[in-house]
C-alpha positions as CSV (number, residue, x, y, z in Angstrom):
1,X,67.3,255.7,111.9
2,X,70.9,256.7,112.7
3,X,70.7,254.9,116.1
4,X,69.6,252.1,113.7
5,X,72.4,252.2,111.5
6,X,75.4,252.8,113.9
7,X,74.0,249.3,116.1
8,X,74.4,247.6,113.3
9,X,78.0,248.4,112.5
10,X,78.8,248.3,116.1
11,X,77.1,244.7,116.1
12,X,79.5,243.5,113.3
13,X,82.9,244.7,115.0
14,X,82.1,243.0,118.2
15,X,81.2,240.0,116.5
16,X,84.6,240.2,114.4
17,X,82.8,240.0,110.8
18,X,84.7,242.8,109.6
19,X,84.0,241.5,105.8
20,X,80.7,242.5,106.8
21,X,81.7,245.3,108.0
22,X,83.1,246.9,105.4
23,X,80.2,245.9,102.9
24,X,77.6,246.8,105.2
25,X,79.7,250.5,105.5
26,X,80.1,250.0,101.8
27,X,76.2,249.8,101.1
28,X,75.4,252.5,103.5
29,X,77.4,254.9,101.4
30,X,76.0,254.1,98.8
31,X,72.5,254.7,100.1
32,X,73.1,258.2,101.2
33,X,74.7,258.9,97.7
34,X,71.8,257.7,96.3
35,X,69.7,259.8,98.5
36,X,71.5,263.0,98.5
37,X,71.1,262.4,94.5
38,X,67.5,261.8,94.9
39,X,67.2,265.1,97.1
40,X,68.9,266.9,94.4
41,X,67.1,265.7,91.1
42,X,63.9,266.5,93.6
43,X,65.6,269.8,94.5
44,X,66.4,270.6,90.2
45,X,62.6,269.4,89.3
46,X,60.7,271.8,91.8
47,X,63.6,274.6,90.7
48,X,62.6,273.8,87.0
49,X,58.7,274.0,88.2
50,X,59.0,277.3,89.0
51,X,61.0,278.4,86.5
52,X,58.4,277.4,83.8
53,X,56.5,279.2,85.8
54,X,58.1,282.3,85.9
55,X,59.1,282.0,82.5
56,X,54.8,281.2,80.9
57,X,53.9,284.9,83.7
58,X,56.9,286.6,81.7
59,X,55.3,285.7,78.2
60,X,51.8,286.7,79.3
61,X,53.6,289.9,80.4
62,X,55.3,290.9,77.5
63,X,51.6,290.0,75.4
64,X,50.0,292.2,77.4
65,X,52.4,295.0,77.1
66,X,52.5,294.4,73.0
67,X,49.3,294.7,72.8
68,X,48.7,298.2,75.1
69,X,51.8,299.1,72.5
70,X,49.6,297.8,69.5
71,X,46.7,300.1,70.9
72,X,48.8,303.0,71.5
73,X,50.5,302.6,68.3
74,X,47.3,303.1,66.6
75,X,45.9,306.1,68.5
76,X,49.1,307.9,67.6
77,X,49.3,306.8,63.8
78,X,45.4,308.5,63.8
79,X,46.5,311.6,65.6
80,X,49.2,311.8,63.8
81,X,47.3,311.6,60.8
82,X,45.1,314.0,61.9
83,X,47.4,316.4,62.0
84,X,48.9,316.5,59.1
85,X,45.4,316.9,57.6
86,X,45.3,320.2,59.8
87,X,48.7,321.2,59.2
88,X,47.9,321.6,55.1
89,X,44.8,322.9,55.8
90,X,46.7,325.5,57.8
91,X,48.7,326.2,54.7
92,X,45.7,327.1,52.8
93,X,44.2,328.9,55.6
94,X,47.3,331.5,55.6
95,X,47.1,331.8,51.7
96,X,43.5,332.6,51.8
97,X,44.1,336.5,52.1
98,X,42.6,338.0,54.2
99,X,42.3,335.8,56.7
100,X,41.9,336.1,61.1
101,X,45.4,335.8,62.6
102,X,43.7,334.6,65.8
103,X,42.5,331.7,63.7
104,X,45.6,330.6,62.3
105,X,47.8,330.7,65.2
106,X,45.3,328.5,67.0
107,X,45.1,325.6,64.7
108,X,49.0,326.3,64.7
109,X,48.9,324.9,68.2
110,X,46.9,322.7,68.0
111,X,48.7,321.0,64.7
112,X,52.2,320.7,66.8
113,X,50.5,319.4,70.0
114,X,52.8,316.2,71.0
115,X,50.6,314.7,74.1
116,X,51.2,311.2,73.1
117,X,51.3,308.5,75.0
118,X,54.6,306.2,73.1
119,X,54.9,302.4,73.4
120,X,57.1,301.2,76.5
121,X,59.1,298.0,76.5
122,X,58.7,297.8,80.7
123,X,58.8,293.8,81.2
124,X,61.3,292.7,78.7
125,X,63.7,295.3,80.0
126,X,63.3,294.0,83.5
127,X,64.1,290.5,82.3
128,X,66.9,291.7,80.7
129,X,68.4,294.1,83.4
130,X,67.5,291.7,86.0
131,X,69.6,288.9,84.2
132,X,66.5,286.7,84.0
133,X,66.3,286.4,79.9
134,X,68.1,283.1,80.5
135,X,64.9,282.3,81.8
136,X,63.2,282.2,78.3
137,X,63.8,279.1,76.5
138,X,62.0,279.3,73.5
139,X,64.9,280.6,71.8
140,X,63.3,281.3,68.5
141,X,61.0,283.8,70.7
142,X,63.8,284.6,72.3
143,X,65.3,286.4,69.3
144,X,62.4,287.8,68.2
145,X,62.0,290.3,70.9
146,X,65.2,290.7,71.2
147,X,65.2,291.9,67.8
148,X,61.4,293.7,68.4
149,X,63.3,295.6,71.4
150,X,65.8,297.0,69.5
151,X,63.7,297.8,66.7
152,X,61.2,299.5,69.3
153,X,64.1,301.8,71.0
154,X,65.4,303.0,67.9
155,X,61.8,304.2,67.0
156,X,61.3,305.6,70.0
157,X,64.6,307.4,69.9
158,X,63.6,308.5,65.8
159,X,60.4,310.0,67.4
160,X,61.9,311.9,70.1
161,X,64.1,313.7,67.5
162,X,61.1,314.6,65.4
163,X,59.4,316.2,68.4
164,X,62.1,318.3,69.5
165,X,62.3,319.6,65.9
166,X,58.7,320.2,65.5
167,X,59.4,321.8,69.2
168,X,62.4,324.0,67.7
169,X,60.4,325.2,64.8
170,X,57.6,326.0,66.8
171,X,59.6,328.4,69.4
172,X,61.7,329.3,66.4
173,X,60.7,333.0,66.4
174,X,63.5,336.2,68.0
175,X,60.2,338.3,68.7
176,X,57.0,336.0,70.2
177,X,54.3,339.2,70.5
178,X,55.2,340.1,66.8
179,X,54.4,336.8,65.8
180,X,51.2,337.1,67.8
181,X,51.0,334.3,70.3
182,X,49.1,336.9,72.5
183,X,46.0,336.0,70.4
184,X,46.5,332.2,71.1
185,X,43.2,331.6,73.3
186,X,44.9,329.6,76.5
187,X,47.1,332.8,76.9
188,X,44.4,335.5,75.7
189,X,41.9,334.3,77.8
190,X,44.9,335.5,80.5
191,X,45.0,339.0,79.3
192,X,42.9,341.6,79.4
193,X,42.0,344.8,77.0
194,X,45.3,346.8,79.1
195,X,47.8,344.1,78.6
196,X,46.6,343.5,74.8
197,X,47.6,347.6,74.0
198,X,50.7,347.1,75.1
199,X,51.3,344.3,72.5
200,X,52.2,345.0,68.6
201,X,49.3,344.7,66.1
202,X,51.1,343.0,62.8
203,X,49.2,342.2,60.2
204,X,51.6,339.8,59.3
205,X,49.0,336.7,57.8
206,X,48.0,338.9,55.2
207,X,51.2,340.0,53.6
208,X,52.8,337.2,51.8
209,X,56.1,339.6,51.7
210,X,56.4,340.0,54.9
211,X,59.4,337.9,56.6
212,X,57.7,336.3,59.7
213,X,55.1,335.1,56.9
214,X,57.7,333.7,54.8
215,X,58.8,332.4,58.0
216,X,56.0,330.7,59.0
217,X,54.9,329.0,56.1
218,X,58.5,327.4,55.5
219,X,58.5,326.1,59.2
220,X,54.6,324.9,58.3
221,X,56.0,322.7,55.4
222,X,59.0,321.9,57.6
223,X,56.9,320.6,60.6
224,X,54.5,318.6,58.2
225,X,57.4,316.9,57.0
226,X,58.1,315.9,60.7
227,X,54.2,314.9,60.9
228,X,54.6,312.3,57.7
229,X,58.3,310.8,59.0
230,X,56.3,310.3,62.2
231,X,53.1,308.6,60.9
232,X,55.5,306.1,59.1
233,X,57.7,305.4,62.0
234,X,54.4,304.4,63.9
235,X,53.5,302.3,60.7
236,X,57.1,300.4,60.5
237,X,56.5,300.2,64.5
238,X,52.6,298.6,63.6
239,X,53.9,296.1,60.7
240,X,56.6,294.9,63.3
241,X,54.7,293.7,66.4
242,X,52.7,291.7,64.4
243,X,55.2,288.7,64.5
244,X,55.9,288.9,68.3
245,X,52.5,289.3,69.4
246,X,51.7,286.3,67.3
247,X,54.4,284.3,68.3
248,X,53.1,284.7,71.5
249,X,49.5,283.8,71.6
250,X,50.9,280.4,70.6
251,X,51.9,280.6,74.5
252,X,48.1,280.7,75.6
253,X,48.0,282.8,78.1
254,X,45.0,282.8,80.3
C-alpha cells in the first residue's frame, strides 16, 4: 500500500502536475490523520470495554464481601448476646452462697471468650490502595462505600478497644492461684493431685467481704458493659450495610 502511494506522488512530479501534487499529498495526510484517529477511538472503546468490565467484577466483589460481612455480623450480634445472658447469670451464680468456685470461674471463661471472626473490607481497600476507585463510575455508589468504609473501620477499631478491656479485666488480678484459675478445667485437666497442694484453697465465692469478691463482681458488671457496647456496635454495623448491599444488587451480578 506504501509502494502504492509513493508511485503515485512520484508519477505526479515527473509529469510536472505539482497542483496535484500537493493535493494528492494534501489528501494523503489527511487519510492517515483520519486513520490514526480511527485507531485511537478503536483503541479508547476496547480500553473502555474492559474497564466496564473490571469495574461490574469489582461490584460483584464488594457484594460478596458485604454480604460474608452481613453473615458474620450476625453470628457475632448472637454470640454476643449470648454472652451477656451468661455474664448476669454469672452474677447471680456468685451471689447464690454457697456456690462451687470451679463452676464460676468456668462460665467466667467462657463469658469473655473473644474468638470472632470481624467483618473485613478486603476488595474495596484494594481498589482504593491500588488507585483503581476511579474505576467506579456510579458515583452515587461511589460515596456510599466510601462512606460504608469508613463507618466499617471505625467499628472495627470501637471493637478492638472493647476486647482489650474485657482482656484487661480479665487478667486484672496481682495473685492468679488466689483467684483460682487452677480450677479452670483446660488448665486443671493439666495438673495433677501434687501440683493442686501446692496451690492456695480460698474460699473466696462465698464471702461477699472478701476483696477478690468485691473484685470480681465489679469487673463482672464492668465486662457486661463491654458485652452491651459491643452488641450495639454490631447492630449500628447491621442497620448500615443494608443501603450498600442494596445499592448493589441493582448491579446484577451473576
Amino acid at each position: 500500500m506504501i509502494k502504492f502511494f509513493r508511485k503515485i506522488r512520484q508519477n505526479l512530479l515527473m509529469d510536472n502536475k505539482t497542483g496535484k501534487y500537493f493535493k494528492y499529498a494534501i489528501g494523503e495526510i489527511v487519510l492517515v490523520v483520519i486513520g490514526i484517529i480511527i485507531a485511537l477511538q478503536i483503541n479508547n472503546w476496547n480500553e473502555n470495554r474492559k474497564n466496564k468490565i473490571t469495574e461490574a467484577d469489582y461490584y460483584c466483589r464488594i457484594l460478596d464481601d458485604l454480604k460474608l460481612n452481613e453473615k458474620l455480623i450476625d453470628e457475632n450480634y448472637k454470640l454476643t448476646t449470648d454472652r451477656i445472658k451468661l455474664t448476669k447469670s454469672l452474677i447471680k451464680d456468685l451471689n447464690s452462697i454457697p456456690n462451687d468456685r470451679s463452676t464460676i470461674l468456668n462460665k467466667f471463661v467462657f463469658a469473655l471468650r473473644q474468638d470472632v471472626s470481624v467483618p473485613s473490607n478486603i476488595t474495596f481497600e484494594e481498589l482504593t490502595s491500588s488507585g483503581q476507585l476511579k474505576l467506579l463510575t456510579d458515583i452515587k455508589l461511589k460515596n456510599r462505600l466510601i462512606e460504608h468504609s469508613t463507618f466499617l473501620n471505625n467499628s472495627l477499631n470501637l471493637l478492638k478497644e472493647n476486647r482489650n478491656e474485657i482482656v484487661k479485666r480479665y487478667t486484672d488480678f496481682e495473685l492468679i492461684t488466689e483467684l483460682g484459675y487452677q480450677d479452670i478445667e483446660y488448665i486443671n485437666r493439666e495438673l495433677d493431685k501434687e501440683h493442686v497442694a501446692f496451690l492456695p484453697k480460698i474460699n473466696w465465692t462465698n464471702d461477699p467481704t472478701h476483696p477478690i469478691f468485691i473484685k470480681f463482681q465489679d469487673n463482672l458488671i464492668f465486662i457486661l458493659g463491654m458485652q452491651i457496647r459491643q452488641k450495639q456496635h454490631f447492630s449500628n454495623l447491621k442497620q448500615e450495610i443494608q443501603e450498600p448491599i442494596e445499592l448493589l444488587k441493582n448491579k446484577k451480578c451473576k
